[in-house]
C-alpha positions as CSV (number, residue, x, y, z in Angstrom):
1,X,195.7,102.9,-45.9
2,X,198.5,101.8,-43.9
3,X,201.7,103.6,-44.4
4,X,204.1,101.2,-46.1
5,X,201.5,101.1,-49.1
6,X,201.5,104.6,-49.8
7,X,204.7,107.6,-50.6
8,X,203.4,110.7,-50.0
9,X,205.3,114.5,-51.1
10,X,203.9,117.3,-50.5
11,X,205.1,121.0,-51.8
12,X,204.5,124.6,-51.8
13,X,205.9,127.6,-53.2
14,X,204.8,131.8,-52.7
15,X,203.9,133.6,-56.3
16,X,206.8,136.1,-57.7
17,X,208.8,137.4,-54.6
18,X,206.8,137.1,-51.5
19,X,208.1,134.7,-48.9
20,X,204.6,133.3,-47.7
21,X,201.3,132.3,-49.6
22,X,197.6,131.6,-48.9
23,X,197.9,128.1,-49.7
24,X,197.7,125.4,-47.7
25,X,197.9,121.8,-47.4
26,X,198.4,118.4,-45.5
27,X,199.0,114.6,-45.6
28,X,198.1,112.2,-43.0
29,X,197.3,108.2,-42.4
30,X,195.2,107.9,-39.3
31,X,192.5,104.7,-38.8
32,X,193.4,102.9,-41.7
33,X,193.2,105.8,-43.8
34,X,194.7,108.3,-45.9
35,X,193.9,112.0,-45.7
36,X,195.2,114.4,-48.4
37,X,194.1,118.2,-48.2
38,X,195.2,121.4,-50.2
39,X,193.2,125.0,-49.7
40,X,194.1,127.9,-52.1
41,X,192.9,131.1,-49.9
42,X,191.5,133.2,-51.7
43,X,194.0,135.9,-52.3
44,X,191.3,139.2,-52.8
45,X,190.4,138.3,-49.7
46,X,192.4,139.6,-45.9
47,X,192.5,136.5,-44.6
48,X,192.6,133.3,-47.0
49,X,195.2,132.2,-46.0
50,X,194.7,132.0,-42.7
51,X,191.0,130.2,-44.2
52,X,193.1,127.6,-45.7
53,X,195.0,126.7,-43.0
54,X,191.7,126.9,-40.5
55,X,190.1,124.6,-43.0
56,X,192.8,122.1,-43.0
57,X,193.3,121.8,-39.8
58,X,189.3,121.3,-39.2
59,X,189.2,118.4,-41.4
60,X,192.3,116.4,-40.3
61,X,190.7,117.0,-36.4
62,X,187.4,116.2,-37.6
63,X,188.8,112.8,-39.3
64,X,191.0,111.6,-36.3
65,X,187.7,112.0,-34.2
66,X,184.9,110.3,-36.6
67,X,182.5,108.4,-35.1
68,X,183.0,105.0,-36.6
69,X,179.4,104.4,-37.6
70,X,179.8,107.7,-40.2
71,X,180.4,106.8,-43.7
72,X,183.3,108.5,-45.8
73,X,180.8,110.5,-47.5
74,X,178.9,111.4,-44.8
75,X,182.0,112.7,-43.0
76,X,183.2,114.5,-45.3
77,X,180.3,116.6,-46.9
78,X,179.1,117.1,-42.8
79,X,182.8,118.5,-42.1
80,X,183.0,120.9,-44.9
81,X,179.9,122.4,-44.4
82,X,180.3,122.6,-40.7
83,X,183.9,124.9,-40.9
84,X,182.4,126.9,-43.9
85,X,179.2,127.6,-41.5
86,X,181.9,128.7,-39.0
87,X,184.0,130.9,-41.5
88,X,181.0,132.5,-43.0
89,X,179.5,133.6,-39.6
90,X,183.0,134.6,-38.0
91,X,183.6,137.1,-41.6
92,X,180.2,138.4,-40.9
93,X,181.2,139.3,-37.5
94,X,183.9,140.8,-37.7
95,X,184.1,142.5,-41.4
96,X,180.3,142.1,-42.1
97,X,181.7,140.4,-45.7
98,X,182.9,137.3,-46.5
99,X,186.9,137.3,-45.5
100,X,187.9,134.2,-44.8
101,X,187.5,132.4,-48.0
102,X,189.3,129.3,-49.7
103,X,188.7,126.9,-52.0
104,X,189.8,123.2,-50.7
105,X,190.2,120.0,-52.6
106,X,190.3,116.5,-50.5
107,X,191.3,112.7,-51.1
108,X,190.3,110.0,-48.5
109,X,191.8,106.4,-48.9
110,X,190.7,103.0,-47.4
111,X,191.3,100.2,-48.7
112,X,191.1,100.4,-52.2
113,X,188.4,103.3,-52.6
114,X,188.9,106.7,-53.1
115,X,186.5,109.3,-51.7
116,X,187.3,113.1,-52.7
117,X,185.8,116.3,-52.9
118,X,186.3,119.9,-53.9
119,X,185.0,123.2,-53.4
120,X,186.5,125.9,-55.9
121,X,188.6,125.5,-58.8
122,X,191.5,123.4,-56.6
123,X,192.3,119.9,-58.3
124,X,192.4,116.4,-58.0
125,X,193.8,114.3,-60.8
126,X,194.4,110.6,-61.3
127,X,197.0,109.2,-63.0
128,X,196.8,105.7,-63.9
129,X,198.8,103.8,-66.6
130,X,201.0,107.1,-68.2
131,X,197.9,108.7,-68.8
132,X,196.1,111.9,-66.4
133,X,192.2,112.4,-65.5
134,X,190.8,115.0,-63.6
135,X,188.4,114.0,-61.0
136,X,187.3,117.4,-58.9
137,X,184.9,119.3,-61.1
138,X,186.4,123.1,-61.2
139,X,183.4,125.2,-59.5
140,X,184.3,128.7,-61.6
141,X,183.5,130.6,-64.3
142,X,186.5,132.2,-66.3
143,X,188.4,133.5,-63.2
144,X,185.6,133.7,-60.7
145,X,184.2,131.3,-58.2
146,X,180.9,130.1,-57.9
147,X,181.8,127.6,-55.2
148,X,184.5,128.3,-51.7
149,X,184.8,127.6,-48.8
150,X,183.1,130.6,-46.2
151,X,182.0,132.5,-49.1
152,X,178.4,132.1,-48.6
153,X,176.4,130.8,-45.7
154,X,176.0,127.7,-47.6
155,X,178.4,125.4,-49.5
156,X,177.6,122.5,-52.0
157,X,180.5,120.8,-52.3
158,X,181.4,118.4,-55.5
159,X,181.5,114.4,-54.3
160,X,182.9,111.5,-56.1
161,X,184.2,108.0,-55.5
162,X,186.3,106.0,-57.2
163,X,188.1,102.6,-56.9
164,X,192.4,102.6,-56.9
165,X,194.7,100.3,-58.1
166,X,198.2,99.5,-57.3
167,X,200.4,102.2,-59.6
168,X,197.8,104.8,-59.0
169,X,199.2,108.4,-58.1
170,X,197.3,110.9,-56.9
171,X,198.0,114.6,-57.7
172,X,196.0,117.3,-55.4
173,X,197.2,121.0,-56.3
174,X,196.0,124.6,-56.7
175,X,195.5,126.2,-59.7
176,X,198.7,127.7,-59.5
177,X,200.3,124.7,-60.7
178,X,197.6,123.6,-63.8
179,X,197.8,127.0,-65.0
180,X,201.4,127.0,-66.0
181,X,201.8,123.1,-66.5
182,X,200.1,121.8,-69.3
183,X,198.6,117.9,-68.6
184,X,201.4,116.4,-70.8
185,X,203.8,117.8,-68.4
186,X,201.5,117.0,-65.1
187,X,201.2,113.4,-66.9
188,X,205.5,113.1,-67.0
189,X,206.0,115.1,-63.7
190,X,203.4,113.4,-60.9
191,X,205.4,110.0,-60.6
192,X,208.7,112.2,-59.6
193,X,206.6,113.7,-56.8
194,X,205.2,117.2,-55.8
195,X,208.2,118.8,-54.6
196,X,209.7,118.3,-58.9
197,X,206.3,119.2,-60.0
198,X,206.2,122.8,-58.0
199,X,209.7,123.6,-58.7
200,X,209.4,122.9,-63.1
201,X,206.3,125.1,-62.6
202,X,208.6,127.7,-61.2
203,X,211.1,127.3,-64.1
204,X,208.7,128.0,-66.5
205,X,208.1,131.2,-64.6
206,X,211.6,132.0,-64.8
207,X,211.1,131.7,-60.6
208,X,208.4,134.3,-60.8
209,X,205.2,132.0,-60.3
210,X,202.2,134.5,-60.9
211,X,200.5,132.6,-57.9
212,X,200.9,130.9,-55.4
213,X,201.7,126.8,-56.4
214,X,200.8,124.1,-54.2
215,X,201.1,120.2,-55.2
216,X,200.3,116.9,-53.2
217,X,200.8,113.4,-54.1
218,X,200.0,110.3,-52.9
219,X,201.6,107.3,-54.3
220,X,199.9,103.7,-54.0
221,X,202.9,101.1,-53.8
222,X,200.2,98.5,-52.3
223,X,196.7,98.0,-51.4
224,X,195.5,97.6,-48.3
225,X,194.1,94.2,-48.2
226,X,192.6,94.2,-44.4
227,X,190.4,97.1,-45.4
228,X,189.4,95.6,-48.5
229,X,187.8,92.4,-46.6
230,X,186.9,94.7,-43.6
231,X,184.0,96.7,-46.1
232,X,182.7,93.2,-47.4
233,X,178.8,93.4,-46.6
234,X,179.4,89.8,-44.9
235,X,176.6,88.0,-41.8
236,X,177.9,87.7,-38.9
237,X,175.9,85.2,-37.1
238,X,174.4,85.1,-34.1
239,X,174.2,81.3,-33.0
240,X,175.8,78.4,-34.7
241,X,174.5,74.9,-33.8
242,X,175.3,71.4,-35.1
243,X,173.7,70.3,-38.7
244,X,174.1,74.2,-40.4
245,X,175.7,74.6,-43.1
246,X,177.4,77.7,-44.7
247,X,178.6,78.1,-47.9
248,X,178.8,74.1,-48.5
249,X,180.7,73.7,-44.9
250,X,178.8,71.3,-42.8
251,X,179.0,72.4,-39.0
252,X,180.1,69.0,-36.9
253,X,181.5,70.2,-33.5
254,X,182.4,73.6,-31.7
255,X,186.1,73.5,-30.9
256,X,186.1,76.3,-28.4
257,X,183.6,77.4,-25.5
258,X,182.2,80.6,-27.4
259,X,181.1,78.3,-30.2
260,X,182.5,80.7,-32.9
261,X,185.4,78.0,-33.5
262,X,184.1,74.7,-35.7
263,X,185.1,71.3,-36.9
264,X,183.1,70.8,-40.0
265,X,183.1,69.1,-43.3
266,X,183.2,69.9,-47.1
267,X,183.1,67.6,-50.0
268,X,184.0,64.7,-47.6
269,X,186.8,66.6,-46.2
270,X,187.2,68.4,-42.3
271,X,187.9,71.8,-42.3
272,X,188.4,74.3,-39.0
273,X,186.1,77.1,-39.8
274,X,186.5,80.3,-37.4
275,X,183.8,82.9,-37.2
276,X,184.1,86.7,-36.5
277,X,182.9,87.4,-32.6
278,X,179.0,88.3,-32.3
279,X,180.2,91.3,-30.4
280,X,182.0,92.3,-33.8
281,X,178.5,93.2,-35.4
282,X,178.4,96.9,-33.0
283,X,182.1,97.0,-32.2
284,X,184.2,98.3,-35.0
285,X,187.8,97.3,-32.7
286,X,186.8,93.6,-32.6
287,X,185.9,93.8,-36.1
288,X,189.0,95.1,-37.2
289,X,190.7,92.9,-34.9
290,X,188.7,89.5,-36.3
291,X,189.5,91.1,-40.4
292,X,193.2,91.4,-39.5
293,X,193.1,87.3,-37.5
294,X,191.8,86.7,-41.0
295,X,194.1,88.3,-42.9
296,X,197.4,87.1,-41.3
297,X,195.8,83.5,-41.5
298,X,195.6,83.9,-45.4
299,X,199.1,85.7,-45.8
300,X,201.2,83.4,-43.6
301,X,201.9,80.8,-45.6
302,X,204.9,78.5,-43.5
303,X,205.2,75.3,-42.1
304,X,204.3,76.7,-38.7
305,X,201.3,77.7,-39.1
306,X,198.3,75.4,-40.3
307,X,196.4,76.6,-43.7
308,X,194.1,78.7,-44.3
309,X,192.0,81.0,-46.7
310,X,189.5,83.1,-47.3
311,X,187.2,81.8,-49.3
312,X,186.2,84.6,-52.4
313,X,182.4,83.6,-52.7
314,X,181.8,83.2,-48.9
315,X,178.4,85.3,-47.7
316,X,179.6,84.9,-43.8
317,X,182.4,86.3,-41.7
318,X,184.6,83.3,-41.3
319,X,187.9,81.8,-42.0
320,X,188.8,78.9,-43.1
321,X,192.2,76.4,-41.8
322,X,193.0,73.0,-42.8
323,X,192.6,70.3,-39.5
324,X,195.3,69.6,-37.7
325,X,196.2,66.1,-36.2
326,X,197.3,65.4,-33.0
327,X,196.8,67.2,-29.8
328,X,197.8,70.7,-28.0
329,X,200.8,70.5,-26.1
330,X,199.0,71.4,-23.0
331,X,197.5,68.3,-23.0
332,X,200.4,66.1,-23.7
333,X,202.3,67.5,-21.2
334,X,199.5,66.1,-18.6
335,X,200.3,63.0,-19.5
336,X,204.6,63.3,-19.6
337,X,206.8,66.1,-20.5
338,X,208.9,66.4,-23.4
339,X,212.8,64.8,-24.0
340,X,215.1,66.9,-24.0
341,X,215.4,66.3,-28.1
342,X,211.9,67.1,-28.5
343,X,211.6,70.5,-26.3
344,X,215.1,71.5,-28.1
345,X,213.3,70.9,-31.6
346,X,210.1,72.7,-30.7
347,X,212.1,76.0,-29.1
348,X,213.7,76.2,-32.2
349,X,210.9,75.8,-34.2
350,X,209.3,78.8,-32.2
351,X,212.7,80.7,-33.2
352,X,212.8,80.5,-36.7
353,X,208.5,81.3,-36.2
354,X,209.3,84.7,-34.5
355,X,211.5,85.3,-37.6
356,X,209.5,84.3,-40.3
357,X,207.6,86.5,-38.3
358,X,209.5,89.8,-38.4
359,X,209.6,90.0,-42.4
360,X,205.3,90.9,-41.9
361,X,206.7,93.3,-38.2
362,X,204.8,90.7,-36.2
363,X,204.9,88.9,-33.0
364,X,202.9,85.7,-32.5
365,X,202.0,87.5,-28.6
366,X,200.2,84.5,-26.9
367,X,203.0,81.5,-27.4
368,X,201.9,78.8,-24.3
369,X,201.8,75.0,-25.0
370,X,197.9,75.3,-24.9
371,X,198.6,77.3,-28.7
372,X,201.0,74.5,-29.9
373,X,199.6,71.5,-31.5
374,X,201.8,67.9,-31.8
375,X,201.4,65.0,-33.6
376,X,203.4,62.4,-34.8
377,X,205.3,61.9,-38.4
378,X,207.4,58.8,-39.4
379,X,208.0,58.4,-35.7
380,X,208.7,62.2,-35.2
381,X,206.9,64.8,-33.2
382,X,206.4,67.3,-35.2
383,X,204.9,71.2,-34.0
384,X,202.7,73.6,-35.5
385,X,201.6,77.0,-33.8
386,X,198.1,77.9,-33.6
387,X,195.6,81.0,-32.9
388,X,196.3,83.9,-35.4
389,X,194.0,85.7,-33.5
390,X,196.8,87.0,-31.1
391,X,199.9,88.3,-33.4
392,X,199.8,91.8,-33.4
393,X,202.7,94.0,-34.7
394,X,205.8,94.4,-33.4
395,X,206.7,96.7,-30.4
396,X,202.9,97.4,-30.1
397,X,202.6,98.9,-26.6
398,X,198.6,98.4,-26.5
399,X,198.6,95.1,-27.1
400,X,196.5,93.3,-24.5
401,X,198.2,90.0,-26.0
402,X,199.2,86.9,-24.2
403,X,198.5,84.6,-20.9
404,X,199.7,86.2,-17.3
405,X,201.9,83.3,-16.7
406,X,204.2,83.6,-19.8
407,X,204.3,87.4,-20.1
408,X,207.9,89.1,-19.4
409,X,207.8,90.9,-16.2
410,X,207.7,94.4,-18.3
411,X,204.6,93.7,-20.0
412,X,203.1,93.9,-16.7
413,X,204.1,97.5,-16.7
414,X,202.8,98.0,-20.5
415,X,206.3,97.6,-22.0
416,X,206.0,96.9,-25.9
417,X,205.8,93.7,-27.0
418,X,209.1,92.5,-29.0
419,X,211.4,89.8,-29.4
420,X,212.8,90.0,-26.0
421,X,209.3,89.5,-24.3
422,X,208.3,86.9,-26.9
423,X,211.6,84.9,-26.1
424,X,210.5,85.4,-22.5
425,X,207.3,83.2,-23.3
426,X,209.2,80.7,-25.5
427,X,211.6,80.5,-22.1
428,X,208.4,79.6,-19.9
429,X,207.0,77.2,-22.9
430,X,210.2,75.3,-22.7
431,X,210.9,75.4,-19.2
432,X,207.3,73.9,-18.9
433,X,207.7,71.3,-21.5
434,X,210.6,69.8,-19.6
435,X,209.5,70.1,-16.4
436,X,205.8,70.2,-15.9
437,X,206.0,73.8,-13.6
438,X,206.1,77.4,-14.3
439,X,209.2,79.2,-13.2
440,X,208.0,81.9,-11.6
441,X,204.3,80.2,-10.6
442,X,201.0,79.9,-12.3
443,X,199.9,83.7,-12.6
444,X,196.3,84.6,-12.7
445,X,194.8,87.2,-14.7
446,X,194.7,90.6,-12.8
447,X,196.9,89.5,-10.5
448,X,200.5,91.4,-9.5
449,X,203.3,88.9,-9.4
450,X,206.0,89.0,-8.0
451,X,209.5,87.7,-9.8
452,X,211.7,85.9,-7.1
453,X,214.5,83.5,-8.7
454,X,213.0,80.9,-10.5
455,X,214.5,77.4,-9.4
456,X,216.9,75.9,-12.1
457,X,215.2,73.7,-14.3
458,X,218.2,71.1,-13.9
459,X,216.5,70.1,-10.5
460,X,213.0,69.2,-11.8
461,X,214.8,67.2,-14.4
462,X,218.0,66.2,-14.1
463,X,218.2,65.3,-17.9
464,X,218.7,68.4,-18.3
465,X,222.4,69.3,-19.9
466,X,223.8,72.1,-17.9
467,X,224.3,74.0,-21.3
468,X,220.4,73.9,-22.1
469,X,219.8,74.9,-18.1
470,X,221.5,78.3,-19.1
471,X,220.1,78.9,-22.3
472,X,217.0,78.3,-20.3
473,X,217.6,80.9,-17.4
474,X,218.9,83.2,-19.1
475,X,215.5,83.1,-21.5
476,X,213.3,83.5,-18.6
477,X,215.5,86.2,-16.9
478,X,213.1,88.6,-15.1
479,X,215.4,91.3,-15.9
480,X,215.1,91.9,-19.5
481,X,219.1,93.3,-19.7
482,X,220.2,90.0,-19.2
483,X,217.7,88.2,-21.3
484,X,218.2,87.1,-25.4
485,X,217.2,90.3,-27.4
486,X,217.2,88.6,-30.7
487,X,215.9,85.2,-32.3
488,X,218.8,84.5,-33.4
489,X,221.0,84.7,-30.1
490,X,219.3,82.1,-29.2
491,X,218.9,79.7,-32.1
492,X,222.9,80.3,-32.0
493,X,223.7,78.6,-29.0
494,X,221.4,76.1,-29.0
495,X,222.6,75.2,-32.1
496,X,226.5,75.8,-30.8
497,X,225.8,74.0,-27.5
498,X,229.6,74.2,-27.0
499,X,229.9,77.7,-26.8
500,X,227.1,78.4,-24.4
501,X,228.8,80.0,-21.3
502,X,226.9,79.6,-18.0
503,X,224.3,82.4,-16.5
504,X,223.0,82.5,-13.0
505,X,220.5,85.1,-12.0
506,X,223.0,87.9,-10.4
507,X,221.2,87.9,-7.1
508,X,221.3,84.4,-6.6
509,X,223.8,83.2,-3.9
510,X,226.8,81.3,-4.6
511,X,225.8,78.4,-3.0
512,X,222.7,77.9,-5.8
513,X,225.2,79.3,-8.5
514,X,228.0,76.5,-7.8
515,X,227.5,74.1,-4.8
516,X,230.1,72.3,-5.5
517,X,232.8,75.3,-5.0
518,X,230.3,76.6,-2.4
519,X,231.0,73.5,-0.2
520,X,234.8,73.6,-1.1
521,X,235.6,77.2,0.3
522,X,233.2,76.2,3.1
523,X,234.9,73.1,3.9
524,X,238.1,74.7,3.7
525,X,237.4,77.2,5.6
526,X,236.2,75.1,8.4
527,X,239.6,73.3,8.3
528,X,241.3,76.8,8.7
529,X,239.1,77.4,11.4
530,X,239.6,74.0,13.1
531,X,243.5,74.7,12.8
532,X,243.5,78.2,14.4
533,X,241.3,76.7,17.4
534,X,244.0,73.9,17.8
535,X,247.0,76.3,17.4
536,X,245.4,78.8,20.1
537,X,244.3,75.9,22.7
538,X,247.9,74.4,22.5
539,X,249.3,77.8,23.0
């Protein structure tokens, strides 16, 4: 559950006038999920409360280091009995009874399942449209345990699972809280959050809480979609040849050399369908990484982009995107390079892109001709943007996104990826577009460049207006001080072509910032010269 989609409060208070309890509890989102924890240690015992915090700490550690093939259940049920093995046999040692006891209650969250647990008489409760059910199952009879945590050499912990809904709260707390808050006040008090819920408790104790009062809850503002299609029992297949069909989609012609991207038709119509990577069947990263190519495919819904969904009956791991006409950039720019019109149109198409862009906190990360497509509309070129595959989030500093030969010079040194770098690549795109060369070289993969001045576009093509030459160098600066930082600097002065003040790299000479002056001080100061020469050989 990703952490815009959730509010999470969390609050605890010592009974009557001690200034620590035994309880203990934690929140965290980590791998796409939500982890909610609260011990009650055992208070008759010496040392629940360090239990409760020993506890807590093993499952959060525990859940960080999963191994990805383990199920939700599996994990949790093997990580409670493992620290209440480890409890049990450290009491034993060292007080030869059972001392470090608690009772825990825990909420997991992916996607839009809910996987809990409890051992003891600790709660969880779900509140869903004004009204409050309990979900834990309260493992004591009258005021003793028959369930916690390192109180016996074996625990059975009680499991559930349950589906979530945009609204949902969740409320995890001790019994300290239930058992001076009646569910009518629980029912009013979860939506204002756990820190109001603990301190009405201690109102009604006049500040004299007869134990100690913990209280978590986790608010669900959105779903997490991505993990939703992520646990979809879905085929990923294997080989794809011409003549299948799937799901009514006839298979015509691979698109791409891994044959996982198709041209195919439907009801008389051609489709692009785009399967998940066989690789993705044992790799849980490319999975996720196919599931969230998918996702922003669906979601992105602009002119940029072509169209696409995800089809709800589907019984195979593929996308769907409406056909696009015309041909990739790349390819028209074998044959000539853009006018000047037509490169200026496109970079600020790419522009308003990367800010459509920002609302979602992504980057497009791979923006290169070969990713544009162009086709013609009422005698207009007209550009779309291509592979979803490579947008990843913004300032993302493992992205392994883009081509060598338009990354920013600090990606090369694992810099995040943001607008500065991705106005780097647009730079390079247009540079390209109007010129047929690369300003710094055709970069291989693996290789270490090396950034000397790039020369000024205005000499490949001298239709080039000099405004648009330092719009352009100052895009592709390989010092990222000096570059755009923002979209919208640049769609500014392209669109204010009057206002755009020149830039010249600051190491280049002054005879390739200005010739023209360069030749005038030289000239005159060879006349100077010449004069001296006279004046001394007449003298």
């Amino acid at each position: 559950m990703s952490k815009k989609n959730i509010k999470v409060s969390g609050f605890s208070l010592a009974k009557r006038k001690e200034l620590v309890g035994d309880d203990f509890y934690d929140v965290k989102t980590m791998n796409e999920l939500t982890i909610a924890v609260v011990c009650d240690g055992v208070g008759s015992a010496d040392e629940g409360a360090e239990a409760a915090k020993r506890v807590t700490t093993h499952l959060m550690t525990n859940f960080k280091n999963r191994p990805q093939s383990w199920s939700i259940e599996k994990s949790i049920k093997t990580f409670i009995r493992s620290i209440n093995s480890i409890l049990y046999q450290e009491s034993m040692i060292n007080y030869e009874r059972p001392e470090l006891v608690t009772t825990l209650t825990i909420a997991v969250i992916e996607g839009d399942r809910l996987y809990g647990a409890n051992v003891g008489d600790s709660r969880i409760y779900l509140l869903r449209d004004k009204k409050l059910t309990q979900l834990s199952n309260d493992q004591a009879e009258g005021s003793m345990l028959t369930q916690a945590i390192g109180i016996a050499d074996v625990v059975s912990p009680y499991y559930f699972e349950n589906t979530i809904a945009k609204g949902d709260n969740l409320l995890l707390c001790s019994d300290g809280l239930y058992g001076v808050m009646s569910d009518n006040r629980l029912e009013t008090g979860t939506t204002m959050g756990a820190h109001h819920l603990v301190k009405q408790a201690s109102r009604l104790m006049e500040n004299n809480l007869p134990d100690d009062t913990t209280a978590v809850v986790v608010q669900i503002n959105e779903i997490n979609q991505i993990e939703i299609l992520k646990q979809q029992e879905l085929i990923i297949p294997k080989k794809l040849t011409v003549g299948m069909e799937i799901d009514g989609y006839l298979l015509k012609k691979s698109l791409i050399q891994n044959h996982r991207t198709w041209l195919c038709s439907n009801k008389g119509k051609n489709y692009v369908l785009k399967f998940a990577p066989v690789e993705a069947i044992d790799d849980a990263r490319l999975l996720d990484l196919f599931v969230k190519e998918a996702w922003n495919a669906k979601r992105l819904k602009a002119g940029f982009f072509p169209k696409a969904v995800i089809p709800k009956n589907r019984t195979h791991r593929y996308y769907v995107m409406n056909l696009l006409e015309g041909i990739d950039l790349k390819s028209h720019l074998k044959k000539r390079p853009l006018s000047v019109d037509d490169s200026v149109n496109l970079v600020k198409m790419l522009l308003k892109m990367g800010q459509y862009l920002l609302k979602f906190d992504l980057v497009h990360g791979d923006i290169k001709p070969e990713n544009i497509m162009i086709s013609e509309r009422d005698g207009k070129h007209v550009f779309k943007v291509i592979d979803f595959g490579s947008m990843t989030e913004l300032y993302s500093i493992n992205s392994k996104a883009g081509t060598p030969s338009y990354l920013a010079p600090e990606r090369f040194h694992e810099s995040s990826i943001n607008e500065s770098t991705e106005l780097f690549a647009m730079g390079v795109t247009l540079y390209e577009a109007l010129t047929g060369k690369f300003p710094y070289g055709e970069i291989e993969p693996f290789q270490s460049p090396n950034f000397k001045n790039p020369v000024q576009p205005i000499k490949h093509n001298p239709n080039i207006p000099n405004w648009l030459n330092s719009i352009l160098l100052r895009t592709i600066s390989k010092e990222g001080k000096y570059r755009y930082q923002h979209y919208s600097e640049m769609l500014f002065e392209l669109n204010n072509p009057d206002r755009v003040k020149p830039f010249f790299n600051q190491n280049m000479t002054l005879q390739e910032r200005n010739p023209s002056l360069f030749y005038r001080i030289a000239f005159t100061l060879s006349f100077l010269l010449n004069l001296l020469l006279i004046f001394l050989f007449l003298k």
